[in-house]
C-alpha positions as CSV (number, residue, x, y, z in Angstrom):
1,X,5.8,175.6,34.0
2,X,3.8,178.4,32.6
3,X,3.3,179.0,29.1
4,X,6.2,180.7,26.9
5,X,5.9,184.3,25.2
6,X,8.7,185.0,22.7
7,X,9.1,188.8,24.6
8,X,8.4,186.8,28.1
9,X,11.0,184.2,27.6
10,X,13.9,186.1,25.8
11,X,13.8,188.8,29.1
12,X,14.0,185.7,31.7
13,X,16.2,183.9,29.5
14,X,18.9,187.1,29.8
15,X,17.9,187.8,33.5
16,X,19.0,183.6,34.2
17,X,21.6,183.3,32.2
18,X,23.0,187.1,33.1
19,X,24.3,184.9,36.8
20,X,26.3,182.5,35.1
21,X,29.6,183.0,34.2
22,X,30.7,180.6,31.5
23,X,28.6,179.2,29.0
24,X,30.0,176.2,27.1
25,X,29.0,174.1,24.6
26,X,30.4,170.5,24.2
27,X,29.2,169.2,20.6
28,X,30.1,167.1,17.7
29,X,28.7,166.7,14.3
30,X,28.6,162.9,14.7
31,X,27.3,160.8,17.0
32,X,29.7,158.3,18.7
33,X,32.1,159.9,19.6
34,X,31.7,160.1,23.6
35,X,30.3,163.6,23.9
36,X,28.1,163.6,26.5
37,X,30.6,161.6,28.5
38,X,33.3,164.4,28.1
39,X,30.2,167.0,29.0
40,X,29.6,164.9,32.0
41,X,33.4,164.5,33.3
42,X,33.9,168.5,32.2
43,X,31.0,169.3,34.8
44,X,32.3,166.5,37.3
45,X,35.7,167.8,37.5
46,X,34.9,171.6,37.5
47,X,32.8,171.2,40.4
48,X,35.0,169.2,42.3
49,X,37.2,172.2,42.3
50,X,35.0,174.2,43.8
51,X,33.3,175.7,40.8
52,X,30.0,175.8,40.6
53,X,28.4,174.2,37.9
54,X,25.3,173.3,35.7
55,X,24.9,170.4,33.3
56,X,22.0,171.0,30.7
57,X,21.4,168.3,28.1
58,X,19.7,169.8,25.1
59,X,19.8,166.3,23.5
60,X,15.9,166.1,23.2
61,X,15.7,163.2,21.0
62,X,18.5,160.6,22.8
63,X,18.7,162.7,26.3
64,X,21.1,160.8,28.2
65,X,22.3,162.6,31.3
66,X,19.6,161.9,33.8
67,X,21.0,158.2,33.7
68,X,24.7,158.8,33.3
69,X,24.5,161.2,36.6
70,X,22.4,158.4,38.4
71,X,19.4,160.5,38.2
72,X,17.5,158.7,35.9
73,X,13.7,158.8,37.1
74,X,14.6,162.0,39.7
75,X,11.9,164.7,38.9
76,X,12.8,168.0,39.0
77,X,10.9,169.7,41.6
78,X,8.4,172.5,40.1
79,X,5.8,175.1,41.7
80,X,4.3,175.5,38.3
81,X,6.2,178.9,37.5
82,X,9.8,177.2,37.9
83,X,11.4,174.5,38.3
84,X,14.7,173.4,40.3
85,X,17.2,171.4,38.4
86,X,18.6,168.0,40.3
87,X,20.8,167.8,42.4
88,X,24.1,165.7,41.2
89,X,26.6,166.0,43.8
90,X,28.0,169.6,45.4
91,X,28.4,172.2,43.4
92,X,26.6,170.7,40.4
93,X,22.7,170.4,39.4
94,X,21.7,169.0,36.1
95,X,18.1,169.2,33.8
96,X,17.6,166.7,30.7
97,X,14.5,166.2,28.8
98,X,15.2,162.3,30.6
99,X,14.8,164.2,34.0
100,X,10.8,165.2,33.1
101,X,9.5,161.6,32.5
102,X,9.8,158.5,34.9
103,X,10.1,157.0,31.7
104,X,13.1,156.1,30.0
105,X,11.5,154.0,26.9
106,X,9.5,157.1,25.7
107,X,10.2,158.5,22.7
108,X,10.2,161.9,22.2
109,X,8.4,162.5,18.6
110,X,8.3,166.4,18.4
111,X,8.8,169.1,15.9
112,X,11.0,171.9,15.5
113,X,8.5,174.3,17.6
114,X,8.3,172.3,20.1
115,X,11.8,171.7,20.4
116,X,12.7,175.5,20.7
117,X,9.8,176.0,23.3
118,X,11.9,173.3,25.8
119,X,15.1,174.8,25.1
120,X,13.6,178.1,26.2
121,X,12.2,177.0,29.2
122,X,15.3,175.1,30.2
123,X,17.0,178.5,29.9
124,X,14.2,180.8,31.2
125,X,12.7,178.8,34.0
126,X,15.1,176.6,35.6
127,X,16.2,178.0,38.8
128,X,19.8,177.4,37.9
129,X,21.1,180.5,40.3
130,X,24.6,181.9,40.3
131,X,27.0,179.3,38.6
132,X,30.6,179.6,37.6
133,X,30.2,177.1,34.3
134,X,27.0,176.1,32.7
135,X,28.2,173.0,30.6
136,X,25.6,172.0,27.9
137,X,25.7,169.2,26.2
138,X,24.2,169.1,22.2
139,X,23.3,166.1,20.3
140,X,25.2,165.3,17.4
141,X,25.1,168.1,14.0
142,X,24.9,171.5,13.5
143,X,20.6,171.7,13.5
144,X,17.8,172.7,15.5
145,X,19.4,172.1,19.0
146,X,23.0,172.8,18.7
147,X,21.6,176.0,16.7
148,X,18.7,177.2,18.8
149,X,20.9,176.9,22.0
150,X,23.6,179.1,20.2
151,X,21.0,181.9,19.5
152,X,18.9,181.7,22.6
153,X,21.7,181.7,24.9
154,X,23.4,185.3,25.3
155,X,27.4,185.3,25.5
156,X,28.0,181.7,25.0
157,X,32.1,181.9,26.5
158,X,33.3,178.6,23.6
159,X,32.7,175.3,22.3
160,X,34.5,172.3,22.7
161,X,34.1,169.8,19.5
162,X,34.8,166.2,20.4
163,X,36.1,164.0,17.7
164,X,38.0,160.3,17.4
165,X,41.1,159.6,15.4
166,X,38.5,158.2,12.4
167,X,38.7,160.2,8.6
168,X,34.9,160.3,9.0
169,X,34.6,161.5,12.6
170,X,37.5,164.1,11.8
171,X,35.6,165.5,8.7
172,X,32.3,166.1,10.8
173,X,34.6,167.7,13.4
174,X,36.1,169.9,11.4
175,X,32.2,170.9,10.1
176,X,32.0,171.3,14.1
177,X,34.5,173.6,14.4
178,X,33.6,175.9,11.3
179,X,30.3,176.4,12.7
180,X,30.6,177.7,15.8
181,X,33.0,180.0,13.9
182,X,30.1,181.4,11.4
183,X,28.1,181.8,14.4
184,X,30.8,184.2,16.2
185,X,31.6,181.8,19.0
186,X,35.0,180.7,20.2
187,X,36.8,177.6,20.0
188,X,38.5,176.5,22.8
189,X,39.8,173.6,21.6
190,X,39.4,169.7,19.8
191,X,39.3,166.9,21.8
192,X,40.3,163.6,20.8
193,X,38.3,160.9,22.4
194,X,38.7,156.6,22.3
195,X,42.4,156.4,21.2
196,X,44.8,153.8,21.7
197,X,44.5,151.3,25.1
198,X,46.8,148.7,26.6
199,X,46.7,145.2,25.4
200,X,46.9,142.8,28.1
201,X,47.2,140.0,25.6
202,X,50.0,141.7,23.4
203,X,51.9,143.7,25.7
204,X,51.5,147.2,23.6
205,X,48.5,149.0,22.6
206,X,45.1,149.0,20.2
207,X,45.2,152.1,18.4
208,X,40.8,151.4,18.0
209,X,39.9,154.4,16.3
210,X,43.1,155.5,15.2
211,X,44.8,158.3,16.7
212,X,46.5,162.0,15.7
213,X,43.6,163.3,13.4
214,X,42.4,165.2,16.0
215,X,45.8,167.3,16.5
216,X,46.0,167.4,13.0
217,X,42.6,169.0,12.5
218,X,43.1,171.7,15.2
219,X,46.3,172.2,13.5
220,X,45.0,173.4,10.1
221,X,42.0,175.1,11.8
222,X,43.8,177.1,14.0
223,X,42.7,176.0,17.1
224,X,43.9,174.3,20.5
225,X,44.2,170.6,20.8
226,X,42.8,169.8,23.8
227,X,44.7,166.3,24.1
228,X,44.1,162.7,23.8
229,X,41.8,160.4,25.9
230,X,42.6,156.7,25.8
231,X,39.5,154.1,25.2
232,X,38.8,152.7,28.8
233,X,35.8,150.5,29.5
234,X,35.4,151.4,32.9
235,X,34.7,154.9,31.6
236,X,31.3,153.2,29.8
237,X,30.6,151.3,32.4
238,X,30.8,154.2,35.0
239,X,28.2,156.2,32.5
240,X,25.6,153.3,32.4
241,X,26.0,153.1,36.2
242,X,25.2,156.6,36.9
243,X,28.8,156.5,38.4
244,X,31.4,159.9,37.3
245,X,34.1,157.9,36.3
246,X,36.6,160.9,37.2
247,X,35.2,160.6,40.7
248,X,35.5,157.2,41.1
249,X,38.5,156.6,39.3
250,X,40.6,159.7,39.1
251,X,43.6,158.1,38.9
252,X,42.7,156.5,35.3
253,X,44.7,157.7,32.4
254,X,41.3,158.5,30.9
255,X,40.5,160.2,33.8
256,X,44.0,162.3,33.7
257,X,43.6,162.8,29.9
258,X,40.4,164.5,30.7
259,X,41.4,166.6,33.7
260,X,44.0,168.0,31.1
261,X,41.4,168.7,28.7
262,X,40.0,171.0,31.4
263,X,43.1,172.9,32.4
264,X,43.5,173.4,28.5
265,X,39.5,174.4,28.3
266,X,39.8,176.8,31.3
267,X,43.2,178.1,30.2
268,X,41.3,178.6,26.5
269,X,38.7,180.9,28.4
270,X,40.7,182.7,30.3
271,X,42.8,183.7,28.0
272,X,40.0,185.2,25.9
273,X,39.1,185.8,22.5
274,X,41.9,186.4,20.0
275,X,44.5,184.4,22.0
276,X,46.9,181.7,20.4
277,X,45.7,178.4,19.9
């Protein structure tokens, strides 16, 4: 790709981004907590409605994507003024730091300059064409990324802030939530990710990272809960496959939890800003 101009960039940044139609941000404050996961099975099950959909991970220092898609090693393909992003499935195309390197052991040891020049370009010169959703996915805090990606990209529709049941993890969620307030963009809701699962051996459940502090924390925030997803193994196992566990298993109570969170995400957008949580 060709060098970027601040003036250069900023114009194809709005002239890209000016064909999608829904920008949203999937981010946490700690890592953890199954974020890029819910990024991945919010552009899964978006564009197996028919939506069509972008997946852009601006995690630059732990990208993870390219291998939880089962595109780990795909390159996009470039002319040297653009370049496409990879094909997932219909309907949905994905770019990741992880999809620019063959390699999957290399760290990436860069400044905040740097940083901010790849964000652009994913925004500026990625073909990404006319999508319905463009569903990023931010590494964990309210820094350089999450920030950059907020200011770079023009009408960003919400966030969705993914937390577990832990006092810790709720605290860094509620941070989560506050921020994309000060920065003037809506919250569609709190997810609560890894609550209880069946116990074969005791006939109930395991509550592993507690459960209800998410509800609560939308609660007092004033914003919607976007439900509960229950810890399933097959879920992590699906990721380090490459496999989209709501494809594969749709029938999954993990998998149902997080087709709700959609409807409730969706429902969140369309209702626009100022509705009731």
């Amino acid at each position: 790709m060709h060098k970027v101009t601040i003036d250069g960039a900023m114009s194809r940044i709005a002239e890209n981004m000016a064909k999608v139609k829904y920008k949203i941000v999937v981010m946490s404050n700690k890592g953890g907590v199954g974020k890029s996961s819910t990024a991945v099975a919010f552009a899964a099950l978006l564009s197996s409605r028919g939506a069509r959909v972008g997946l852009l991970d601006i995690d630059i220092h732990g990208p993870s994507l390219a291998k939880m898609t089962g595109k780990e090693g795909v390159l996009p393909v470039s002319d040297g003024k653009a370049m496409d992003p990879v094909r997932v499935k219909d309907n949905l195309v994905m770019i990741s730091v992880g999809s620019l390197t063959s390699r999957d052991d290399m760290p990436v040891i860069w400044r905040g300059p740097m940083k901010m020049n790849i964000l652009k370009q994913f925004l500026a010169d990625v073909r990404w064409g006319e999508l319905d959703y463009l569903v990023i996915d931010a590494p964990p805090g309210t820094g350089d990324e999450p920030l950059s990606i907020c200011q770079l990209l023009p009408g960003v529709a919400g966030g969705v802030v993914v937390t577990t049941g832990q006092e810790v993890a709720l605290l860094d969620s509620m941070k989560a939530v506050n921020f994309l307030k000060r920065l003037g963009i809506r919250v569609l809701g709190i997810l609560e990710n890894m609550t209880d699962f069946p116990c074969p051996h005791c006939g109930g459940s395991v509550d592993l990272f507690k459960s209800g502090g998410g509800q609560a924390a939308a609660g007092k925030l004033g914003v919607r809960f976007l439900g509960r997803v229950p810890f399933d193994p097959r879920l992590l196992e699906a990721g380090d496959g490459g496999r989209l566990f709501v494809d594969t298993d749709p029938d999954a109570p993990a998998a149902k939890a997080l087709a709700a969170a959609v409807d409730a995400a969706v429902d969140a957008l369309q209702a626009g800003p100022g509705a009731a949580a």
